[in-house]
C-alpha positions in Angstrom: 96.6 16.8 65.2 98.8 14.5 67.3 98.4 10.5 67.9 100.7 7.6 68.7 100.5 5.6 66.0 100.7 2.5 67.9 97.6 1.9 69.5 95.3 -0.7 67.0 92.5 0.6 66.6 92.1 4.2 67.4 95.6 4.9 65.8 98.0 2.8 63.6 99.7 2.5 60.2 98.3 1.2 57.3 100.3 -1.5 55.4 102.5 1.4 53.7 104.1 2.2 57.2 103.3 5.7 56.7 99.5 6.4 56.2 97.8 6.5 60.0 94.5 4.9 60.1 92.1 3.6 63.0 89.1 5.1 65.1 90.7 8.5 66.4 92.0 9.2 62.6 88.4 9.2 61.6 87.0 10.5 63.9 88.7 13.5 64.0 88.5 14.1 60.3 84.8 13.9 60.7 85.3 16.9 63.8 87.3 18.8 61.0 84.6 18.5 58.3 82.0 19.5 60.7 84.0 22.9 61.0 85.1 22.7 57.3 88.9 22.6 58.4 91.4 19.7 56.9 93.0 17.9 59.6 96.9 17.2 59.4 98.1 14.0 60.8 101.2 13.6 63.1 102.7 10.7 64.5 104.2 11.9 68.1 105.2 9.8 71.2 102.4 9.2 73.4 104.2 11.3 76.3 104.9 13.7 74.2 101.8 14.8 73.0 100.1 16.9 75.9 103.4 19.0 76.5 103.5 19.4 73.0 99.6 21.0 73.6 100.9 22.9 76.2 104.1 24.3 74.1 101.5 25.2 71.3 103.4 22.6 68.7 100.3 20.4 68.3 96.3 22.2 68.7 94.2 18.6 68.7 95.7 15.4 71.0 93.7 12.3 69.8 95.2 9.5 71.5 92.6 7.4 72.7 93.4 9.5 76.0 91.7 8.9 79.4 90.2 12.0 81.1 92.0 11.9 84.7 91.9 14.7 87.0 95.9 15.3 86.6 95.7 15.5 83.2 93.0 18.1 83.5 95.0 20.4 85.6 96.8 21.0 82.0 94.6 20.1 79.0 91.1 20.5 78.4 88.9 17.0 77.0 86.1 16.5 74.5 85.2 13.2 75.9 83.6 10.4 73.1 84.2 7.1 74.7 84.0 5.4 78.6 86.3 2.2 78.8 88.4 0.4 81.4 91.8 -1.6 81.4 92.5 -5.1 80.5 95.5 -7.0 80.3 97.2 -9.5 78.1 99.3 -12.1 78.4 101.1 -15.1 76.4 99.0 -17.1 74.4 97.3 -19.7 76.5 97.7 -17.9 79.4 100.3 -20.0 80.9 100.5 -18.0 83.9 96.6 -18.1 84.5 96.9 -14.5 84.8 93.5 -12.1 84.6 92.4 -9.0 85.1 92.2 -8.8 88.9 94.7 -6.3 91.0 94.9 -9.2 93.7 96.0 -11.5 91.1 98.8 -9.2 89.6 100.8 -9.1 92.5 104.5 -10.6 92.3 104.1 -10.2 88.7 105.9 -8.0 85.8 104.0 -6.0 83.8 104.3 -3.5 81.3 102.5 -0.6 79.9 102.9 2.4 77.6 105.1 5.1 79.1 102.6 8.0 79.5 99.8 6.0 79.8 97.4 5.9 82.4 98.3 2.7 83.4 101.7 2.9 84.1 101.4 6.6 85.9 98.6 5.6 88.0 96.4 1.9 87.8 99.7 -0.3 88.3 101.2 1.8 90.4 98.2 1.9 92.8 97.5 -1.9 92.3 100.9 -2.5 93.7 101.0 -0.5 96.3 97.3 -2.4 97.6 99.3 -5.8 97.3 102.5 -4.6 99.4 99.5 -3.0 102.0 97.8 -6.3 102.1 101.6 -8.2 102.9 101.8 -9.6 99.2 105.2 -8.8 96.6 104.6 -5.8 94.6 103.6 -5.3 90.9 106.8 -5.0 89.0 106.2 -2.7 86.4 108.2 -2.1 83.1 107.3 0.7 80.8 107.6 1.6 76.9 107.9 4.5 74.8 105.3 2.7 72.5 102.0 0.3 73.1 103.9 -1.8 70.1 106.7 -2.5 72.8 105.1 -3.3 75.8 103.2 -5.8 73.7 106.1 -7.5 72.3 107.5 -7.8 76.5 104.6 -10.6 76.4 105.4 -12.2 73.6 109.5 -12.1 74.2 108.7 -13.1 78.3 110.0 -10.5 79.3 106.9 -9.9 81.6 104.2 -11.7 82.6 101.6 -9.3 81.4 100.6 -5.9 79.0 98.1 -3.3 80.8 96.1 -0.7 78.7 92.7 -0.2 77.4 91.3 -3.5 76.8 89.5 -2.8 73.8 92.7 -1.7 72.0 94.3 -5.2 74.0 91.8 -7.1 72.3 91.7 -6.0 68.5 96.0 -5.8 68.8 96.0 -9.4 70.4 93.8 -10.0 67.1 96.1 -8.6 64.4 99.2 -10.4 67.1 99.1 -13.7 64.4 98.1 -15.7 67.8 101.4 -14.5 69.9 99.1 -13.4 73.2 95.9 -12.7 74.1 93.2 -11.0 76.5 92.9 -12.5 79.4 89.8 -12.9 81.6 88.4 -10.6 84.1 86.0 -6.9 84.3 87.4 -3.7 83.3 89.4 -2.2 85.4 88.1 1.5 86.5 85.9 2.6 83.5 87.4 6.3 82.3 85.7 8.6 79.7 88.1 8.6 76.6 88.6 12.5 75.1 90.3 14.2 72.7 92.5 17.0 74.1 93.3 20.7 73.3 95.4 23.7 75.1 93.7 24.7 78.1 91.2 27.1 77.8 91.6 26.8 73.6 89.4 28.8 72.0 88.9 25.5 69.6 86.8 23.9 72.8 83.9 25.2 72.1 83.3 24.4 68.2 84.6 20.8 69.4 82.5 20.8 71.6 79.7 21.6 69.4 81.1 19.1 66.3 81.4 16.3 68.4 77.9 16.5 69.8 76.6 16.7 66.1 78.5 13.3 65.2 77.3 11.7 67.9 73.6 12.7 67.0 73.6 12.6 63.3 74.9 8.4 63.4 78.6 9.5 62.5 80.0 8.2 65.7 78.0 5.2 65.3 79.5 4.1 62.1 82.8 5.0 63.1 82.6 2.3 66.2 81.4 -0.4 63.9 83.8 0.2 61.3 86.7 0.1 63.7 85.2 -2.9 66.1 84.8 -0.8 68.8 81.7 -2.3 71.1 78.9 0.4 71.1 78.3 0.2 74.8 81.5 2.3 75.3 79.9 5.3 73.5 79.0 8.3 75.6 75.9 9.9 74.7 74.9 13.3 73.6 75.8 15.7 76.5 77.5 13.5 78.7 
C-alpha cells in the first residue's frame, strides 16, 4: 500500500523518521483486518503512486486522494471522506490573503506536484482572473506537501493550496511558522482510496470499508486523527 508520507494527518512519519503513521495508515490497516490480510507500508512520491497502480508495483493508493473524473479514467476509488481546499500563508497573514479565487490573483502559490490543486483548482482559478482582466495565479509546484509548505514560511510564495484539513493540523505541528487562512472550502471532493482499474480487490474494499464505517471504526479513526466528522461519507454514498 502506497502513501506520501508527507501529508499530516492522513500520512506522516513518526518521530523515528521511519515508522508512517496518520489517518490513511489506520485506516487501511483496519480495511486489511476486515479481510484478514496485513498491510505493507510504502512511502512513494505523491505522483508516483497511481502509475505505480497502473504498472502493478503498488495494489492499494491511500493518499488522501481526491476522486476527479481524470483520475477515474485510470484508477478505480473507495471513497471515505468529502473535503475541499484551503490555503495557508505566513503567520499573521501579512498579505491578508484567504481562501477566495478572486483574491488569489497576482499571487504565487504552491502546491504538491500531483495534487489536485496544482493540476486543476489553481490552474482554473487563474485562468478566471486573466478572463476577468486581472494578473494570473503564479503557481509553483513540489514533489512533497513538506515543500510547498516550507515556500510560505521561506517567502518564496505568498500562499500553500491543498486540502484544508491537512493545512490546518500541518500549520499546527508548523511551531507557529504559517497558518490557515480565512475563507469556505474550495470545491468539496470525495476523498478515496485507489486500486488498478477494474481490480478484483474493489469489491471486498468495497465491502470492508462499508463495514468500518458502520461498526464506529471510521468514527474513531476521525477523532483520533482530528479530522472533523462532518467530512465523513456515510454508508453507501
Amino acid at each position: 500500500m502506497a502513501s506520501d508520507a508527507s501529508y499530516r494527518p492522513f500520512e506522516y512519519f513518526d518521530t523515528d523518521n521511519k515508522t508512517m503513521i496518520g489517518f490513511d495508515i489506520d485506516l487501511t490497516d483496519a480495511l486489511g483486518a476486515k479481510l484478514g490480510l496485513k498491510v505493507t507500508h510504502v512511502n512513494a512520491g505523491f505522483d508516483g503512486i497511481l502509475p505505480g497502480l497502473a504498472a502493478r508495483k503498488f495494489d492499494v493508493g491511500a493518499s488522501a486522494f481526491s476522486i476527479t473524473p481524470e483520475r477515474s479514467k485510470t484508477v478505480d476509488f473507495v471513497p471515505y471522506l468529502n473535503g475541499g481546499s484551503g490555503i495557508a500563508v505566513k503567520t499573521g497573514n501579512p498579505l491578508g490573503l484567504k481562501m477566495d479565487p478572486a483574491v488569489l490573483c497576482g499571487h504565487t502559490v504552491s502546491a504538491q506536484k500531483g495534487s489536485l490543486q496544482g493540476l486543476e483548482q489553481l490552474p482554473a482559478i487563474s485562468k478566471k482572473c486573466t478572463g476577468a482582466g486581472k494578473a494570473p495565479v503564479k503557481i509553483d509546484v513540489f514533489p512533497s506537501q513538506d515543500g510547498a509548505n516550507l515556500a510560505v514560511v521561506s517567502g518564496r510564495v505568498d500562499a500553500v493550496m491543498a486540502d484544508s484539513v491537512s493545512l490546518a493540523l500541518q500549520a499546527k505541528a508548523s511551531n507557529g511558522q504559517f497558518e490557515l487562512a480565512p475563507g469556505t472550502d474550495y470545491e468539496p471532493t470525495p476523498t478515496g482510496v485507489a486500486l488498478l482499474k477494474d481490480s478484483p480487490l474493489k469489491p471486498a474494499l468495497d465491502a470492508a470499508m462499508k463495514s468500518i464505517l458502520n461498526d464506529g471504526t471510521m468514527e474513531s479513526l476521525m477523532k483520533k486523527w482530528d479530522i472533523p466528522a462532518g467530512l465523513l461519507l456515510k454508508s453507501g454514498s
